[in-house]
C-alpha positions in Angstrom: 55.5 -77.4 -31.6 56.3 -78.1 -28.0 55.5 -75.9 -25.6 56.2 -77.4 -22.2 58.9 -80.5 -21.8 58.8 -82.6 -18.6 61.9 -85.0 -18.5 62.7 -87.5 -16.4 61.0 -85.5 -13.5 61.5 -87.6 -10.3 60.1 -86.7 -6.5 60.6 -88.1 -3.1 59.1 -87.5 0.0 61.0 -89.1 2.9 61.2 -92.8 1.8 58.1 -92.4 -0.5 58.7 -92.0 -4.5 56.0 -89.9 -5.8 57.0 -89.3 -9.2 59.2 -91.5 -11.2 60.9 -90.4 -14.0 58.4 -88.6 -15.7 58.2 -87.7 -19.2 56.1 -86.0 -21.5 55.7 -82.6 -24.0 52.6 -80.3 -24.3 52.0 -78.5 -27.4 51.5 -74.8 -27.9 47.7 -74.6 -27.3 46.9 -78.0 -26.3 44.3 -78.6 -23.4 46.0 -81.9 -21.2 44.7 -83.7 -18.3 46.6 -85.6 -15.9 44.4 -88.5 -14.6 45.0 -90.9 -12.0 43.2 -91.9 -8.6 44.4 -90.0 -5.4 47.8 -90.3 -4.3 48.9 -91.3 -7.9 51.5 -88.2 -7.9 48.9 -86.1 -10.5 49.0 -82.8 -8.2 52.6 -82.9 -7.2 53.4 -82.9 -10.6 51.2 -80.1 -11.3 53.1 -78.3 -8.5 56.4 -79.0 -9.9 55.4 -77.6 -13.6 54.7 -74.4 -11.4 57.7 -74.1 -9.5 55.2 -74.8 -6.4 57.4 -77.7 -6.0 61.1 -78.9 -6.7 61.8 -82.0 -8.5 64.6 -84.2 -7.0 65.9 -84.5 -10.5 64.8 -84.2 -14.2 63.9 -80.9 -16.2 60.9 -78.9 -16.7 61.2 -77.0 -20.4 59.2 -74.1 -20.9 59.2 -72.4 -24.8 63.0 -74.0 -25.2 63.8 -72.5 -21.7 65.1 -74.1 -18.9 62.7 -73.5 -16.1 63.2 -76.2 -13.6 64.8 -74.1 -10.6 62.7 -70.6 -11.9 60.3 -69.2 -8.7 56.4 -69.1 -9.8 56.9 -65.7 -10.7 59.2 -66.1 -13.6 57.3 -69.2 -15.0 54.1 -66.4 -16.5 51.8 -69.3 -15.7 48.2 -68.6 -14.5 46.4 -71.2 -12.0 42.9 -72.3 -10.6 42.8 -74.1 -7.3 39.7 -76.3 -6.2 39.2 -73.9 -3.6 39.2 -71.0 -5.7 41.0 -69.1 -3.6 39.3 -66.3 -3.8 39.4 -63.1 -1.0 35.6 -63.2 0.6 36.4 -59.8 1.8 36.9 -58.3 -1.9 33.8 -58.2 -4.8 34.0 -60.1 -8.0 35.4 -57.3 -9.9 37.9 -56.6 -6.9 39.3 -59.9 -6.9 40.3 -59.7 -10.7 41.3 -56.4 -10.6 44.1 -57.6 -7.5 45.8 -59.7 -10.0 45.8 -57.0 -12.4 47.6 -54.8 -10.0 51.2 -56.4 -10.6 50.9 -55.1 -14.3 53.0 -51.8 -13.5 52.5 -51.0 -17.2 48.9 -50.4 -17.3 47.1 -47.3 -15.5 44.0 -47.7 -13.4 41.7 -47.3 -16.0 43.4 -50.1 -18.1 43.3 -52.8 -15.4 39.8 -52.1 -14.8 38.4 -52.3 -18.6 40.6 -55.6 -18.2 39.1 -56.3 -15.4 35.4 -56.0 -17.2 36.3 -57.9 -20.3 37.3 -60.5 -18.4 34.0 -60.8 -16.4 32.2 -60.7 -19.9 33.9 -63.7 -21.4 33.1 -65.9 -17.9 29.7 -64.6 -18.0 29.3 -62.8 -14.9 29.6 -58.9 -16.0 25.8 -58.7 -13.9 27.6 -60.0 -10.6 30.9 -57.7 -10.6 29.7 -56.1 -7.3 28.8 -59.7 -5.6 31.3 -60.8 -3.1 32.2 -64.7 -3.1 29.7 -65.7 -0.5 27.1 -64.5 -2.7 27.8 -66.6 -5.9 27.2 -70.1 -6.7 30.0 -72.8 -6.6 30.0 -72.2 -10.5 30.0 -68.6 -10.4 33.2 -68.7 -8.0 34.7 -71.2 -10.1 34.3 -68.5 -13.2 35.2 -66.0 -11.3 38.7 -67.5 -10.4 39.3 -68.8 -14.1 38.4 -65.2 -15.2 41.5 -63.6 -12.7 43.7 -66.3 -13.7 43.4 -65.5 -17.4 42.8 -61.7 -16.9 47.2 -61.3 -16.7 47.3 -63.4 -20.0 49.4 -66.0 -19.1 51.3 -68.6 -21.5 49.6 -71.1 -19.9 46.8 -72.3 -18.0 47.5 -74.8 -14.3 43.6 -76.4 -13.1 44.2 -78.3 -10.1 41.0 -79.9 -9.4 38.8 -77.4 -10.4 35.4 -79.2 -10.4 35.5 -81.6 -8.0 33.4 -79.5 -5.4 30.8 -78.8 -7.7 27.5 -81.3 -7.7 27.4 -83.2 -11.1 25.4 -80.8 -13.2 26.9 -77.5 -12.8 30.5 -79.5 -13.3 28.6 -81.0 -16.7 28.0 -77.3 -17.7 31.3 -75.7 -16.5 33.4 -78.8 -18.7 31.9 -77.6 -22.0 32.4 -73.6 -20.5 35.7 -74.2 -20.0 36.7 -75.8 -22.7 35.1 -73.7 -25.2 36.9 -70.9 -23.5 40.1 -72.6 -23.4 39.8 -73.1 -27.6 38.9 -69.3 -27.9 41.8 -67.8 -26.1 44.0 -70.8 -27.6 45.9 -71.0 -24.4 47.8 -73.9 -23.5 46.7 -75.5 -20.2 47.0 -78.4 -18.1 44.8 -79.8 -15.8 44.8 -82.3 -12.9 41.7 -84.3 -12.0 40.5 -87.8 -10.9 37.5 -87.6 -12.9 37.7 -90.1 -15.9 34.8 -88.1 -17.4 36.1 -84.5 -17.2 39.5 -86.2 -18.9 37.7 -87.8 -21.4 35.3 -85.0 -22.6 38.1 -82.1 -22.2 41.2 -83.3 -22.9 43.2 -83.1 -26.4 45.0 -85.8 -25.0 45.1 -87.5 -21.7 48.0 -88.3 -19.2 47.2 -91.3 -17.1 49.3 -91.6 -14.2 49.4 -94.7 -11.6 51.5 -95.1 -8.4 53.8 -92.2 -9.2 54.6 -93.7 -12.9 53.2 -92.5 -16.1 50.6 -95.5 -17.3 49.9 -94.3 -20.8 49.6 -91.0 -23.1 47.0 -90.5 -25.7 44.1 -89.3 -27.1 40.5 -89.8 -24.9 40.1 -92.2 -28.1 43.0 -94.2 -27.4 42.9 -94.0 -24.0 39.2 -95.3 -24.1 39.5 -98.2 -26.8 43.2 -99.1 -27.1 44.7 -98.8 -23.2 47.9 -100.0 -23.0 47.9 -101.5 -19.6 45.4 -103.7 -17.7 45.3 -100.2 -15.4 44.4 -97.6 -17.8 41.9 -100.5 -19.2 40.1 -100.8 -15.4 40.2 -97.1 -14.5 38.8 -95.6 -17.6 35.2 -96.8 -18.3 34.0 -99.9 -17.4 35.7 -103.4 -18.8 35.0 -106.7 -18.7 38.1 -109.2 -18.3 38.1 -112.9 -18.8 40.7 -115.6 -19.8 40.8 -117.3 -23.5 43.0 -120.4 -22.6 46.4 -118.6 -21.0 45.8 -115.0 -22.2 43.5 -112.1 -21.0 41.3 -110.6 -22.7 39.2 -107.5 -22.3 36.3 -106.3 -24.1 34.1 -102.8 -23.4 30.5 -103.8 -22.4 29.1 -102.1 -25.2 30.9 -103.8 -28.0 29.6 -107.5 -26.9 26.6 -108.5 -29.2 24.0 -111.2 -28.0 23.3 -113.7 -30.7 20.4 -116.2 -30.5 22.7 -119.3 -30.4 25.2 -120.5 -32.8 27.9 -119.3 -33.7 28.4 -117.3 -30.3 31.7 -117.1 -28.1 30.5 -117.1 -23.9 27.2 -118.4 -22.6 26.5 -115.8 -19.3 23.8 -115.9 -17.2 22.0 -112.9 -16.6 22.3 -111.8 -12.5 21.1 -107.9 -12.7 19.7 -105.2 -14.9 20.8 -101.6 -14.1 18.9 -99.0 -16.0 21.0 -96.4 -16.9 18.7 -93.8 -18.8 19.4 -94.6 -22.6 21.3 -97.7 -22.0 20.9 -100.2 -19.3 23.8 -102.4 -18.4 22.8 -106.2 -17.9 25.2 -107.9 -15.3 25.8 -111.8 -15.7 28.3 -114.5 -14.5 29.8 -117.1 -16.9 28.5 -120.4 -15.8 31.1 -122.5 -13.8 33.6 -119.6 -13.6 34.1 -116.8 -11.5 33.6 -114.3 -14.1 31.3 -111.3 -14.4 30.1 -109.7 -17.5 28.7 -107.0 -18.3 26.6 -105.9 -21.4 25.2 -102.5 -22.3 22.3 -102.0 -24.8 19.8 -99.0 -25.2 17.1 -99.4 -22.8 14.1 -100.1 -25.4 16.4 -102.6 -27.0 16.8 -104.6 -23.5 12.6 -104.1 -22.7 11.9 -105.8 -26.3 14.1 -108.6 -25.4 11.9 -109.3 -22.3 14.8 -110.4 -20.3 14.8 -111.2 -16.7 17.8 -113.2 -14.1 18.4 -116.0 -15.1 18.2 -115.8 -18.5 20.8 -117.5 -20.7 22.7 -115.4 -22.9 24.9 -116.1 -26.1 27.7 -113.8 -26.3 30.3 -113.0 -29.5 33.1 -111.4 -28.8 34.0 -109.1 -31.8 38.1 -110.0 -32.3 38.5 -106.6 -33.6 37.4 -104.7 -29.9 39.1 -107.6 -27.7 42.1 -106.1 -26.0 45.0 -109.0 -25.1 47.0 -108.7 -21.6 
């Protein structure tokens, strides 16, 4: 079932088109990341789905409702910025507990046990009396996901909500998130430039280039069946190379070396990069300007002894090559 409809949603700014008729549905529950590199449109969308922003034209459908000229307020929407956002002058509890405040229904002592149930599902019930300043990037991260959802929203906005974190705590905070998001079963949408975060989060993935919508899929599809030569470069690494008029593309993984015949490309090894568990062996294909790249596990690549300059036999399995 849809849950949110974005149709034809189009956006200028002066003589600059940042969105061009956009389209595309979120279901009831579904966990969606828009992904694109910076200035691709990704936020300004986001903005527009909140009523942050006004479209020039097209719709935004929320539950079969017509929401596109709707304030923030009516939308019921909860939101995470990468700043957080939160007041420095107010504790942990205090800053969920401000939210809370607009629910004229609920007495004090409501809000409050809220308040403290929403700190034990983000983990953070033994910090409650920290103020910001005193918690970890993570911690405030938690803490702002925790008053977003504490006014149970229909739906969830992330706009970047990672990207100031260093690499491990944004590792852990993917799979918290997540695993909070399928708990609660609330729909939400998030904005990133992180091909990673997309790809390990989402249910499906929006991929969004130069104000146009590139593809829509699952990470799977997205990863081993992108539909342009964009979404094929900006997700992952990919090798490209021409077969007569056409080209081709292939995922350095999926390229097997073959001691000679029958084999497809002959590439001369330039580089190998350890990677931890796989190390990715850069060559060039001899009289063209063409880099490959290959990926094996490490002890596999240490058995084979190799070294630059070493002469590889390549096959190309058809059934992974992608034609552009």
């Amino acid at each position: 079932m849809n849950f949110l409809e974005i149709k034809g949603i189009t956006k200028h700014f002066g003589s600059q088109t940042v969105l061009k008729d956009i389209n595309a549905t979120i279901e009831k529950g579904e966990f969606l990341c828009i992904l694109g590199p910076s200035g691709c449109g990704k936020t300004t969308l986001l903005r527009i789905i909140a009523g942050l922003e006004t479209a020039d034209c097209g719709q935004i459908i929320i539950e079969g409702r017509d929401c596109t000229f709707l304030p923030p307020s009516k939308r019921n929407f909860g939101i995470v910025f990468q700043s957080y956002a939160l007041f420095p002058n107010m504790t942990v509890l205090e800053n969920i507990l401000f939210g809370l405040k607009q629910k004229k229904d609920m007495s004090a002592s409501e809000r409050k046990k809220k308040a403290i149930e929403m700190l034990n599902l983000v983990d953070l019930s033994e910090h409650s009396a920290k103020y910001p300043r005193q918690l970890s990037g993570g911690q405030q991260q938690r803490t702002a996901i925790a008053r977003a959802i504490a006014l149970s929203p229909s739906f969830l906005l992330l706009d970047e909500p990672l990207s100031a974190l260093d690499a491990k705590v944004r590792a852990k905070l993917r799979s918290e998130i997540r695993m909070l998001q399928r708990k609660l079963g609330i729909t939400t949408i998030m904005v990133t430039h992180d091909q990673e975060e997309a790809l390990t989060m989402a249910d499906r993935i929006v991929v969004m280039n130069n104000a146009v919508v590139e593809q829509i899929a699952s990470p799977y599809a997205i990863y081993n069946k992108p539909a342009s030569h964009f979404v094929a470069d900006f997700i992952g690494a990919m090798n490209f190379y021409s077969e007569g008029e056409v080209l081709r593309g292939i995922r350095p993984e999926k390229i097997k070396i073959v001691d000679r015949e029958p084999y497809d490309i002959k590439a001369l090894v330039r580089e190998l990069e350890f990677k931890g568990a796989y190390t990715r062996i850069h060559s060039t294909i001899p009289g063209k300007n063409t880099e490959m790249f290959i990926d094996l596990p490490s002890d596999k690549v240490e058995s084979m002894e190799l070294h630059r300059e070493t002469m590889l036999f390549l096959q190309i399995p058809d059934e992974h090559a992608i034609r552009y």
